[in-house]
Backbone as CSV, one residue per row, in Angstrom:
resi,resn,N_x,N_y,N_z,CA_x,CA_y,CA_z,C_x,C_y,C_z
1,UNK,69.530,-70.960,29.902,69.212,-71.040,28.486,69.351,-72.458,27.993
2,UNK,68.843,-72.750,27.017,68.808,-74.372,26.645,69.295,-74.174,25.175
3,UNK,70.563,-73.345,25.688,71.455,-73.407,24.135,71.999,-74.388,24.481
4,UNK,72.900,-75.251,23.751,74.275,-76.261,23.984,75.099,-74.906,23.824
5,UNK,76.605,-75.222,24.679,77.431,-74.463,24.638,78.508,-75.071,24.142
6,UNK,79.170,-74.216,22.890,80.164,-74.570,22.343,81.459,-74.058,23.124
7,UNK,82.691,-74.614,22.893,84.143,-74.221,23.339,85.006,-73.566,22.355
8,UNK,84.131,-72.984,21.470,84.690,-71.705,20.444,83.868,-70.750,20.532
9,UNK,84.403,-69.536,19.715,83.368,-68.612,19.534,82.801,-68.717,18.357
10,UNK,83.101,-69.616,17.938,82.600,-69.375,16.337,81.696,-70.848,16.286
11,UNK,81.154,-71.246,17.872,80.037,-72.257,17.614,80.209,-73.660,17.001
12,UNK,80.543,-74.589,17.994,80.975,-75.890,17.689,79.844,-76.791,16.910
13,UNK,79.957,-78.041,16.120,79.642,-78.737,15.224,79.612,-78.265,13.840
14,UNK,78.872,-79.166,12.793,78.862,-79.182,11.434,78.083,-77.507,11.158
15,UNK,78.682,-77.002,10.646,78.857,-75.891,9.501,76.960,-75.964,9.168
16,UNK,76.046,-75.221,9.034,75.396,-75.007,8.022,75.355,-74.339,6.937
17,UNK,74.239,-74.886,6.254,74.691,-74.163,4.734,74.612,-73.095,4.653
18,UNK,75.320,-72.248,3.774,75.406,-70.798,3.676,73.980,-70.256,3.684
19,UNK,73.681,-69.163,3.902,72.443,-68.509,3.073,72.608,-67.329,3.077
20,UNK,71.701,-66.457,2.912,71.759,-64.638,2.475,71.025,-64.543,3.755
21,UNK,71.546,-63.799,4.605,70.925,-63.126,6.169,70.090,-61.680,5.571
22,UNK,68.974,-61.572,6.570,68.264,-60.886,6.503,68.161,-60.323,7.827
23,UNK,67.548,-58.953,8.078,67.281,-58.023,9.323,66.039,-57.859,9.359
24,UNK,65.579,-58.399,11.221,64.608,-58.568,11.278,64.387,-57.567,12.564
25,UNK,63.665,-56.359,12.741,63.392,-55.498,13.562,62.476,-55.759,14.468
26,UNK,62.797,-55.716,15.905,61.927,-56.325,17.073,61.133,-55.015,17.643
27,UNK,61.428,-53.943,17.086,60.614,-53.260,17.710,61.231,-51.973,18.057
28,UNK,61.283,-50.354,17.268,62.098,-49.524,17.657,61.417,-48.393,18.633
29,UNK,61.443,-47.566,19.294,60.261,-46.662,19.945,59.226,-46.028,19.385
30,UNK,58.280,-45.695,19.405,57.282,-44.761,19.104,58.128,-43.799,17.481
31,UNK,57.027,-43.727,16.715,57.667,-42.920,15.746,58.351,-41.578,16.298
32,UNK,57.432,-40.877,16.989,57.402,-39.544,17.552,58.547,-39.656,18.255
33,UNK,59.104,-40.462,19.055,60.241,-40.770,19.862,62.037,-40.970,19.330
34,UNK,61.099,-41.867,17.892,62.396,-42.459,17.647,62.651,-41.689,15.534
35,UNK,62.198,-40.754,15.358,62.049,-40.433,13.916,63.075,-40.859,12.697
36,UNK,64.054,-40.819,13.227,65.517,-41.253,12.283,65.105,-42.624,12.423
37,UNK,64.888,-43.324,12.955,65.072,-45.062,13.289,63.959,-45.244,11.907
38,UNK,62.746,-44.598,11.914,61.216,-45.108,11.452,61.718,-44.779,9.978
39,UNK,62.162,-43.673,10.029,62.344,-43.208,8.555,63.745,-43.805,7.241
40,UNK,64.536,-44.705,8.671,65.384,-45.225,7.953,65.081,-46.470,7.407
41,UNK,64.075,-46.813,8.122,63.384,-48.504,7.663,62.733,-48.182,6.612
42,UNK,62.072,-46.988,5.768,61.332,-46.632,5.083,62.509,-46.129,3.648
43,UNK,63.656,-46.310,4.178,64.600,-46.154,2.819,64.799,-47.666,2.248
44,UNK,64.326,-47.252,0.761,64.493,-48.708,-0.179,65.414,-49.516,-0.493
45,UNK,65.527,-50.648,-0.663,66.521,-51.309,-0.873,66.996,-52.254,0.261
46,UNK,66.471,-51.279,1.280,67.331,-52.484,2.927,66.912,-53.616,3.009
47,UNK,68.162,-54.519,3.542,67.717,-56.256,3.509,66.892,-56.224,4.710
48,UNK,65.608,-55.677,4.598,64.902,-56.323,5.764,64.379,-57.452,5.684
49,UNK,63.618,-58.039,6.674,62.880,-58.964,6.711,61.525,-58.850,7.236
50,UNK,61.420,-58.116,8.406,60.068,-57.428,8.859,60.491,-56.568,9.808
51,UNK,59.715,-55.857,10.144,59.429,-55.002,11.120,58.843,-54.972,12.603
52,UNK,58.480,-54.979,13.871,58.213,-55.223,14.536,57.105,-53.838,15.185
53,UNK,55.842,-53.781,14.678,55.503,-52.510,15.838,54.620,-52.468,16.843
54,UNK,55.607,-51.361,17.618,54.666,-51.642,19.170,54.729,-50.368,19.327
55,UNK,53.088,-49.986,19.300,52.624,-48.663,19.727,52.595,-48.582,21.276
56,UNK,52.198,-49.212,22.209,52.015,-49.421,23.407,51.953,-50.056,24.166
57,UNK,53.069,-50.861,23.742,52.518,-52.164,24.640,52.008,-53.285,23.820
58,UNK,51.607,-52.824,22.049,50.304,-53.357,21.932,49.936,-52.268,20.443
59,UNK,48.646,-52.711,20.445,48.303,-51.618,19.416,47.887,-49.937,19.911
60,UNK,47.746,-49.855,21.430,47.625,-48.770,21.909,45.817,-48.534,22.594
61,UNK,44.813,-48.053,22.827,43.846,-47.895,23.035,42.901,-47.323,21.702
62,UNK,43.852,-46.554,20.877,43.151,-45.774,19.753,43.780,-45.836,18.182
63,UNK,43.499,-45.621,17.135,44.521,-45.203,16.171,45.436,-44.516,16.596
64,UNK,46.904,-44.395,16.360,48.098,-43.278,17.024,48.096,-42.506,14.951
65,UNK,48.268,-41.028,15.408,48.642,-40.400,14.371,49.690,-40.514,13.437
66,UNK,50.661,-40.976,14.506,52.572,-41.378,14.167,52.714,-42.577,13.578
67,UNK,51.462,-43.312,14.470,52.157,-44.689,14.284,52.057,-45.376,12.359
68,UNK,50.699,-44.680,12.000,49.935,-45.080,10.799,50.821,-44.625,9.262
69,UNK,51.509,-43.547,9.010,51.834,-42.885,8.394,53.864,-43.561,8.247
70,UNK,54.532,-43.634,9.329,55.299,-44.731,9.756,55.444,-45.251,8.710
71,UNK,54.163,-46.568,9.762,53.835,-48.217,8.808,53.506,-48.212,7.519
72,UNK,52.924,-47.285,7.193,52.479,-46.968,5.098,53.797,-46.511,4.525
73,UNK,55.075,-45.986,5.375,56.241,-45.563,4.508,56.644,-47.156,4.525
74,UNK,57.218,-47.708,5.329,57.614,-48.609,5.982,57.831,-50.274,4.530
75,UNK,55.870,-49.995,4.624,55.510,-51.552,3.365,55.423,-50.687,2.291
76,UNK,55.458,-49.402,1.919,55.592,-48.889,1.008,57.120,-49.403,-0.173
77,UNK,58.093,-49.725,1.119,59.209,-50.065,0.509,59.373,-51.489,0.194
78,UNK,58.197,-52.030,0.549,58.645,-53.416,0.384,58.489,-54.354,1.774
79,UNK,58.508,-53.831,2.614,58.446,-54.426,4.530,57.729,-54.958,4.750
80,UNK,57.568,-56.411,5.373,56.230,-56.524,6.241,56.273,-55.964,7.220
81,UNK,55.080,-55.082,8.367,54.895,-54.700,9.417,54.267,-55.531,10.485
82,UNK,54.738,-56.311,11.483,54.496,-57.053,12.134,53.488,-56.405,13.636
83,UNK,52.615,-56.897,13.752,51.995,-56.294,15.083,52.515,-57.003,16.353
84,UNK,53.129,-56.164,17.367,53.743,-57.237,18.222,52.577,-57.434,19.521
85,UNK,52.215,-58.705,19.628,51.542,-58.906,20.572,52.119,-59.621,21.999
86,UNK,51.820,-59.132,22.759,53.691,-59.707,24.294,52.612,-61.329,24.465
87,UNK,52.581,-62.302,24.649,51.953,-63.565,24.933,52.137,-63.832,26.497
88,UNK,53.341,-62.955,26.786,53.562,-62.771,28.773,53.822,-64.373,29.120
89,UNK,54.614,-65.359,28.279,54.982,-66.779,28.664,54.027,-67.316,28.871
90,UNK,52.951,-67.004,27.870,51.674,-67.959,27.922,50.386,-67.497,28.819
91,UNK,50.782,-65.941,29.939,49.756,-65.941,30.381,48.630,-65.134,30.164
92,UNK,48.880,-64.532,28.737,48.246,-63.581,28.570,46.896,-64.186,28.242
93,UNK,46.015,-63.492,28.633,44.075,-63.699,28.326,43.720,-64.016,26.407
94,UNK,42.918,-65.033,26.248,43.095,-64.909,24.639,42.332,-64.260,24.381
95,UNK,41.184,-63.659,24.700,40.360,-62.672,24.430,41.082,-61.616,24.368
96,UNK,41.946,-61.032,25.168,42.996,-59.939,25.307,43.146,-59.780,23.879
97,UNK,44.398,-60.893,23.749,45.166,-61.022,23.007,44.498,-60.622,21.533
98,UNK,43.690,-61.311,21.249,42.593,-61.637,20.282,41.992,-59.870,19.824
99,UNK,42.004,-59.154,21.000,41.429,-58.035,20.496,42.475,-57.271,19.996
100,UNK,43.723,-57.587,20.597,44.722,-56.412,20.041,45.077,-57.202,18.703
101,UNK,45.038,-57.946,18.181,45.254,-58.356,16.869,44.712,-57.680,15.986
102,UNK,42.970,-57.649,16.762,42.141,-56.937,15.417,42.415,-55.740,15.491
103,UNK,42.914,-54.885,16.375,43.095,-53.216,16.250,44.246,-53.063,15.010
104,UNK,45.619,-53.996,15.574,46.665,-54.541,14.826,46.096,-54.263,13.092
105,UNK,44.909,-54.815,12.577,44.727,-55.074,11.855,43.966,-54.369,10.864
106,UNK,43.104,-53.641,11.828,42.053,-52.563,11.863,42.249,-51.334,11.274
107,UNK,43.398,-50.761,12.690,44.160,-49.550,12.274,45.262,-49.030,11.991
108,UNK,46.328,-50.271,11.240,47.478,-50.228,10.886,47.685,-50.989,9.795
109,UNK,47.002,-52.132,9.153,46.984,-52.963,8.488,48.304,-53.829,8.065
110,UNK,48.650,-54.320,9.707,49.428,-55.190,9.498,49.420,-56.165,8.719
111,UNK,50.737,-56.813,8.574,51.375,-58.089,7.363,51.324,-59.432,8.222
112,UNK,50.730,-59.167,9.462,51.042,-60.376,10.389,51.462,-60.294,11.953
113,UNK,51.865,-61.013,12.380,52.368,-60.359,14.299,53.571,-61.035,14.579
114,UNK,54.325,-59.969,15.562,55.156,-60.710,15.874,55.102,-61.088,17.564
115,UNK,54.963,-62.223,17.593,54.815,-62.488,19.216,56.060,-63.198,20.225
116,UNK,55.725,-61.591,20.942,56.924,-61.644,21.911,56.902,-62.436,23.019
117,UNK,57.583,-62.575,23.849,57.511,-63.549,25.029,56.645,-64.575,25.044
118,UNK,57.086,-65.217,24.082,56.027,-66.718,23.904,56.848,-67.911,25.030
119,UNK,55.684,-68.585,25.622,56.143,-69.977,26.126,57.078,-70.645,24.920
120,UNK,58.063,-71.596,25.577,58.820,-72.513,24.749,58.762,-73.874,25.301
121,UNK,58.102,-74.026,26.425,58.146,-75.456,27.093,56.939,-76.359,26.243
122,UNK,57.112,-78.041,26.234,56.566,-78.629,25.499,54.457,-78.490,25.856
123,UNK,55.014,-78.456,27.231,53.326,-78.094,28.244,52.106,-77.523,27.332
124,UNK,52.877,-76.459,27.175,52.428,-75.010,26.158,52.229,-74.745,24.842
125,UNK,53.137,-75.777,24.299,52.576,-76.321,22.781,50.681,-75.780,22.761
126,UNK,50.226,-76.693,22.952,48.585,-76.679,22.934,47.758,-75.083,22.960
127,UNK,48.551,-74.514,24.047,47.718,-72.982,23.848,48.419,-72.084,23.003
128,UNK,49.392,-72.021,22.778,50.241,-71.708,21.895,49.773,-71.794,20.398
129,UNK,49.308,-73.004,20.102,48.912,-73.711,18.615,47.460,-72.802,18.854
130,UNK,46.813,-73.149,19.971,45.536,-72.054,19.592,45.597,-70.636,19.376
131,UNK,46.309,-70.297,19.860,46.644,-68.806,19.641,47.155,-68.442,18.068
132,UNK,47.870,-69.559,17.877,48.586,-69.063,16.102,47.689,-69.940,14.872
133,UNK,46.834,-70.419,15.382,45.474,-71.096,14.779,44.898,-70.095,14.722
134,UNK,45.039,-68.832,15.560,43.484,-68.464,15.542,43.994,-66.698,14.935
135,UNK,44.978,-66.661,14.986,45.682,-65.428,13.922,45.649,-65.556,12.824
136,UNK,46.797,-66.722,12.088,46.496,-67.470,11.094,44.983,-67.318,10.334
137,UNK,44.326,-67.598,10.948,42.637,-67.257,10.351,42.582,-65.740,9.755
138,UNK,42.807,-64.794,11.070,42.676,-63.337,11.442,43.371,-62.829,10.135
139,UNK,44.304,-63.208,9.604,45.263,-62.316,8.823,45.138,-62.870,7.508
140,UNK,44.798,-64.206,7.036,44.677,-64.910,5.804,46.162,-65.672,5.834
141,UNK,46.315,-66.136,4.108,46.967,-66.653,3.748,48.195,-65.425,3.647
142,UNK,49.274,-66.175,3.126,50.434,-65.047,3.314,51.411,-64.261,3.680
143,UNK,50.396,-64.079,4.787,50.697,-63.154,5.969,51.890,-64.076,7.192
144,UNK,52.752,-63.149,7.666,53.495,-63.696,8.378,53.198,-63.781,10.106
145,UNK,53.880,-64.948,10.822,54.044,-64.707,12.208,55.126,-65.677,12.628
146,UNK,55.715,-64.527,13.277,57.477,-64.658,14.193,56.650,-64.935,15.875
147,UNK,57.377,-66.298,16.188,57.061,-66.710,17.276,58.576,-66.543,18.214
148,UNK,58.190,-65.712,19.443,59.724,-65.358,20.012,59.707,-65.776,21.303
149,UNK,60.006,-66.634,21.331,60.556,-67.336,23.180,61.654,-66.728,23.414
150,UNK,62.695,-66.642,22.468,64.054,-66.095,22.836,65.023,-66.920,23.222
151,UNK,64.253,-67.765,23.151,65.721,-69.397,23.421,64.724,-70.696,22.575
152,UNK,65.665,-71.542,22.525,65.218,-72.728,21.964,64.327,-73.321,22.521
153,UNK,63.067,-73.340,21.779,61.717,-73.767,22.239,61.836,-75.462,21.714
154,UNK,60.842,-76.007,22.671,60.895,-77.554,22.101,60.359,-77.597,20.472
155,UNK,61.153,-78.440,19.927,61.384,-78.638,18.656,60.037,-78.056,18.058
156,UNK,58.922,-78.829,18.594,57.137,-79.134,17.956,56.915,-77.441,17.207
157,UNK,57.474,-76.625,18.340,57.143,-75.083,17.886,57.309,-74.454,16.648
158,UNK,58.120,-75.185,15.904,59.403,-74.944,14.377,57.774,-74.979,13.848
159,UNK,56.659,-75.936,13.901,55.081,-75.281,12.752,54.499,-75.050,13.315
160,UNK,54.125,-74.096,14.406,53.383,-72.682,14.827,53.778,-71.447,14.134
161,UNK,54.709,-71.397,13.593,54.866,-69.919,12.939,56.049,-69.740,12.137
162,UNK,56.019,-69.160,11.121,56.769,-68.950,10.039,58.412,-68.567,10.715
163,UNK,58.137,-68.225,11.574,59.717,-68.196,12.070,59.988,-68.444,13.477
164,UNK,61.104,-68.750,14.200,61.427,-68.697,15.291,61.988,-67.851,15.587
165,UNK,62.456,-67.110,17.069,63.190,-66.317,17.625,63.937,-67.482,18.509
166,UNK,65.031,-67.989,18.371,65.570,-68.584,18.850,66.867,-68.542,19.731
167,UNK,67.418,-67.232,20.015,68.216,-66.570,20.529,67.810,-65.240,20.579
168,UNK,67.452,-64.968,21.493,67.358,-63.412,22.248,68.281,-62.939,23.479
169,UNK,69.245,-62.314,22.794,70.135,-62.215,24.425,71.424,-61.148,24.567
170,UNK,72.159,-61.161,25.373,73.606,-60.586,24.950,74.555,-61.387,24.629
171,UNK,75.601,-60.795,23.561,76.452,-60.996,22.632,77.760,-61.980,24.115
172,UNK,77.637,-61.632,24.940,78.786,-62.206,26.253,77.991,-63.873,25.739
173,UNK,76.566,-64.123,25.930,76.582,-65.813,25.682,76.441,-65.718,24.184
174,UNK,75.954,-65.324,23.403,75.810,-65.601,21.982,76.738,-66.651,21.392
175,UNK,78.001,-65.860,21.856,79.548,-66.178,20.919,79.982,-67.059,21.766
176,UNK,78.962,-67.761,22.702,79.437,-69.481,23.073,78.337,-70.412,22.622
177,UNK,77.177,-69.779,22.100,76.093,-70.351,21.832,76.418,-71.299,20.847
178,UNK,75.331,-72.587,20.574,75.427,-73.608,19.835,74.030,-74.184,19.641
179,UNK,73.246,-73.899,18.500,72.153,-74.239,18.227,71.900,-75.984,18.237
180,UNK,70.954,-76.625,19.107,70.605,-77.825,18.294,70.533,-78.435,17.862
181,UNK,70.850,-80.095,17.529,70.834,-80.279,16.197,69.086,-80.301,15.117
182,UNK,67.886,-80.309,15.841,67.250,-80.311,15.548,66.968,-79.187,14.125
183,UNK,67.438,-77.883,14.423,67.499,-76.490,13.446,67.976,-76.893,12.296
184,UNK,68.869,-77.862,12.407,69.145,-78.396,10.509,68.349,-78.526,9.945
185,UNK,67.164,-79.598,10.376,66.689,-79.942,9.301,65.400,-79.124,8.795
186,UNK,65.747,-77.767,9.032,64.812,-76.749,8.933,65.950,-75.745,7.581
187,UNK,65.302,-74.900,7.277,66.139,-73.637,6.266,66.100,-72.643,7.527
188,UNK,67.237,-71.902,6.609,67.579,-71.306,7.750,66.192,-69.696,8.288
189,UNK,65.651,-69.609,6.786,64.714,-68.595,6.913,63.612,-69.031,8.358
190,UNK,63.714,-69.805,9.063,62.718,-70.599,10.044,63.142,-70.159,10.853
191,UNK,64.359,-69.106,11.330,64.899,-68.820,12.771,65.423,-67.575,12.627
192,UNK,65.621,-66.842,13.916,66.422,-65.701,13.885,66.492,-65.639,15.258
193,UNK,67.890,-64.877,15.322,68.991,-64.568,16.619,68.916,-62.788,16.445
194,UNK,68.704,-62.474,17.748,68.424,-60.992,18.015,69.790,-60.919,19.127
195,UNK,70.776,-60.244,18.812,71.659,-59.865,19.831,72.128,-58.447,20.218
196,UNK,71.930,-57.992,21.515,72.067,-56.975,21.921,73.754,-57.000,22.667
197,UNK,74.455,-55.276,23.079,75.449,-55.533,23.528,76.878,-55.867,22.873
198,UNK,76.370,-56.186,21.673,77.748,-56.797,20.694,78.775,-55.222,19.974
199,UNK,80.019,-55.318,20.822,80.617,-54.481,19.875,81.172,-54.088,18.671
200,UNK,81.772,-53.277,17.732,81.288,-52.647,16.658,82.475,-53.730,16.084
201,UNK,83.169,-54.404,16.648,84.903,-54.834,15.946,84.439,-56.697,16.491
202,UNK,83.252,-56.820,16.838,82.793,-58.277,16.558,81.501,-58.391,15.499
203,UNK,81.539,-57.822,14.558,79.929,-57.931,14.007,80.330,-58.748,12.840
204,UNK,81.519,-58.887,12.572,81.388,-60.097,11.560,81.919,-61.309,12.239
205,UNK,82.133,-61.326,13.260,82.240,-62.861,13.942,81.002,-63.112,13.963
206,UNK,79.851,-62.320,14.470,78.508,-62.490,14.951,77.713,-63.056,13.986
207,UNK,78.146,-62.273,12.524,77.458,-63.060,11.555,77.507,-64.029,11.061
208,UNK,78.890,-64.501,11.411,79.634,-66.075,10.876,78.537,-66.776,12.348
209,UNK,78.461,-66.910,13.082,78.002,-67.238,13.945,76.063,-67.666,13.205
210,UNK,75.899,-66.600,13.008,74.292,-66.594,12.667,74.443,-67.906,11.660
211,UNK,75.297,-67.522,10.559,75.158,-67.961,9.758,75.022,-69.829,9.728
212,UNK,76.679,-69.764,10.350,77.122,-71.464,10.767,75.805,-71.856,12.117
213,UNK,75.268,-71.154,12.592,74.030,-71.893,13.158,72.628,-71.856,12.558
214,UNK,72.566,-71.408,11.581,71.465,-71.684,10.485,70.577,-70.779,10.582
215,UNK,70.706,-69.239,11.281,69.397,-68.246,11.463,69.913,-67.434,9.808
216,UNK,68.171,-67.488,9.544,68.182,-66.579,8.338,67.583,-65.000,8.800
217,UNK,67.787,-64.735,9.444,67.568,-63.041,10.088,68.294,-62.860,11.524
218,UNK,68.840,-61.643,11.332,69.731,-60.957,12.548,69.260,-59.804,13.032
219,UNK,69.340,-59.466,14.003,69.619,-57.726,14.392,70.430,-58.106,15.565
220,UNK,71.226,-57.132,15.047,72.244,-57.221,15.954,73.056,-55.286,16.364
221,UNK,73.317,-55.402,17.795,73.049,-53.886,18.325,74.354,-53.758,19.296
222,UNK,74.888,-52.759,19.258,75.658,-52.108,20.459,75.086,-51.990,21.679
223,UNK,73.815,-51.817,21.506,73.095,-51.098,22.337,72.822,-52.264,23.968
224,UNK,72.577,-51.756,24.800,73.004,-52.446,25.954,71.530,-52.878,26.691
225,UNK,71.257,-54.103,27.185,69.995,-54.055,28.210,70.335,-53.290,29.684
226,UNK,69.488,-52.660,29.752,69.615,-52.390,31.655,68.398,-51.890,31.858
227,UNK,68.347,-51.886,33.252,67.078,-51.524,33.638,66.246,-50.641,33.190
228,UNK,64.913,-50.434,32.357,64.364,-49.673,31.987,64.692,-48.907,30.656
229,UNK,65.523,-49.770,30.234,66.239,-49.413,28.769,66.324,-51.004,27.890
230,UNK,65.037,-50.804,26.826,65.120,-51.682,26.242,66.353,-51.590,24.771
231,UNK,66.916,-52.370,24.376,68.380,-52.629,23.690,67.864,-52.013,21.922
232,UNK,66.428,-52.682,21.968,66.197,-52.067,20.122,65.042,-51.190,20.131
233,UNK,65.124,-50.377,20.866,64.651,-49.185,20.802,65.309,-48.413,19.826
234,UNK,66.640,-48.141,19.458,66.955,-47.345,18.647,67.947,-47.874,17.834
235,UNK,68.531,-47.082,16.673,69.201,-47.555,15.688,70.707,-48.191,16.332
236,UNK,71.420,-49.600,15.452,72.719,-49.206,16.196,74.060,-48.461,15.604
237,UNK,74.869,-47.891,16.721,76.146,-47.235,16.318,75.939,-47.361,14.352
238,UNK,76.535,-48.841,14.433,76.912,-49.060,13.329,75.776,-49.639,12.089
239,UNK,74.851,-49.465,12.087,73.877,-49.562,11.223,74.051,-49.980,10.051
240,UNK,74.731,-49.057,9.594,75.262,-48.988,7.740,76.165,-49.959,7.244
241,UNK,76.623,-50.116,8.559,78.057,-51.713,8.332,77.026,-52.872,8.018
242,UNK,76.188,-52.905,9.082,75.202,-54.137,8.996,74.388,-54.339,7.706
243,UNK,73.685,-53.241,7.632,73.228,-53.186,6.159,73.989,-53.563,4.934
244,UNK,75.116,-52.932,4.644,76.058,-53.390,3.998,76.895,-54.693,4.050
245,UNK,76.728,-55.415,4.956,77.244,-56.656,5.283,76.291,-58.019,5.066
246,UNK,74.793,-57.496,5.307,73.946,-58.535,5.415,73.311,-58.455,3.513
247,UNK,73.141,-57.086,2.733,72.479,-56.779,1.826,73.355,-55.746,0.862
248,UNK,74.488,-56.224,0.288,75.107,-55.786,-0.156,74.407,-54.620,-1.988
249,UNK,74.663,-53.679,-1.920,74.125,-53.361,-3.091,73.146,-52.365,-2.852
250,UNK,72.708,-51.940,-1.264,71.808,-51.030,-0.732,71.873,-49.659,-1.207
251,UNK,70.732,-49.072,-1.369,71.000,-47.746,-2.124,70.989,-46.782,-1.103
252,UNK,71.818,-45.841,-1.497,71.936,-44.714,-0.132,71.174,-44.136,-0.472
C-alpha cells in the first residue's frame, strides 16, 4: 500500500480540520438478497453520501425488477445512486465500459458512477481522464463520480472525479495508516476510507482517524473479507451507532 505508516493509532502528523463525516455505500447485495440493507438506506434523514449499485457485476443484461423500485426509494430520500462500473485496474474495454454506463442510466437513472478498481499509477492517468471525460459528458452537470483505487493514487487523480477512494482495506492496517501530505490541500469531501473488519469497541477511534486524515465519507463494517465473501454486502453489527455518530439527529 502507498499509505505512509504512522507509529500511533490515531495517525501521525498535523491534525486536519474538523468536518461533518458522511456514509458512503460501496455496494450492498442484490435487493432480493439483501432487503433490510436496501430498505434501510431508503429511511430519511441518514447521513448518507451516496450509494453504490451493483446489479451484476454491472448494470446486469436487462432492467432487474428489484433493482429499479430499490433505487426510486433510495433518491426518493434524498441519495445519490451511483452506478458501479469495476474499471478491472484499467483493463477494462471502453466500449464495455461505455455501454454499461448507458444501461446505468437508461434503466435506473443513476446520479452518477461509482468506479471500482480504478488504476492509481501515474501511467494511467491518461485513460483514466478518458474514461471520466467521457461519463462526465454521459451524465451532465451535477452528477457525481467516486473514483476508487483503494489506496493512494498519484496525486494528478484528486481532478478526475469528485471524490477519491483512498483507503480500501482492513481495519488491522487502517489504524497505522497515514494519509499524504498532498490530501490537505484538498477538503475533506474529496476522499473517503472504506474499512472492513473493524470491531464494534474501535469505531470511534476509526472515526478520529477518518477525520484527523481528512476523509469526508466512511463506511465502516465488522464484517470480514474472505474468500468469496465480499465485506459490504450487508448491513454492519452496529449500524445505528454509526449513523448516530456520523449524523447525529437521525430519525428513527
Amino acid at each position: 500500500m502507498s499509505y505512509l505508516r504512522s507509529s500511533t493509532a490515531t495517525g501521525a502528523g498535523p491534525p486536519r480540520a474538523a468536518a461533518a463525516l458522511r456514509v458512503g455505500v460501496p455496494g450492498y447485495a442484490h435487493p432480493l438478497l439483501a432487503p433490510v440493507e436496501w430498505a434501510e438506506l431508503g429511511r430519511p434523514g441518514l447521513p448518507l453520501d451516496w450509494v453504490a449499485l451493483n446489479v451484476a457485476g454491472g448494470p446486469g443484461d436487462r432492467p432487474d425488477p428489484y433493482c429499479g423500485p430499490a433505487v426510486a426509494r433510495v433518491r426518493s430520500a434524498g441519495v445519490p445512486v451511483l452506478g458501479r462500473l469495476d474499471l478491472r485496474l484499467g483493463t477494462r474495454d471502453f466500449g464495455e465500459l461505455v455501454s454499461d454506463a448507458h444501461h446505468f442510466l437508461e434503466w435506473y437513472g443513476v446520479d452518477g458512477f461509482y468506479l471500482d478498481r480504478a488504476p492509481g499509477d501515474r501511467a494511467a492517468m491518461p485513460d483514466t481522464e478518458r474514461v471520466t471525460t467521457t461519463l462526465r459528458a454521459l451524465v451532465g452537470a451535477g452528477r457525481r463520480l467516486v473514483l476508487a483505487p483503494g489506496d493512494v493514487p498519484y496525486q494528478g487523480f484528486v481532478e478526475l472525479a469528485d471524490q477519491l477512494v483512498t483507503f480500501n482495506g482492513a481495519w488491522a492496517d487502517y489504524r497505522w495508516s497515514q494519509a499524504p501530505d498532498w490530501t490537505a490541500d484538498h477538503p475533506p469531501a474529496r476522499f473517503c476510507h472504506l474499512v472492513h473488519g473493524l470491531p464494534g469497541g474501535h469505531l470511534d477511534e476509526a472515526l478520529r482517524i477518518a477525520r484527523w486524515q481528512g476523509a469526508g465519507t466512511v463506511y465502516l463494517t465488522d464484517r470480514r473479507q474472505r474468500v468469496g465473501l465480499d465485506p459490504w454486502e450487508s448491513l454492519p453489527g452496529y449500524w445505528d451507532k454509526i449513523v448516530s455518530k456520523v449524523g447525529p439527529g437521525v430519525s428513527e
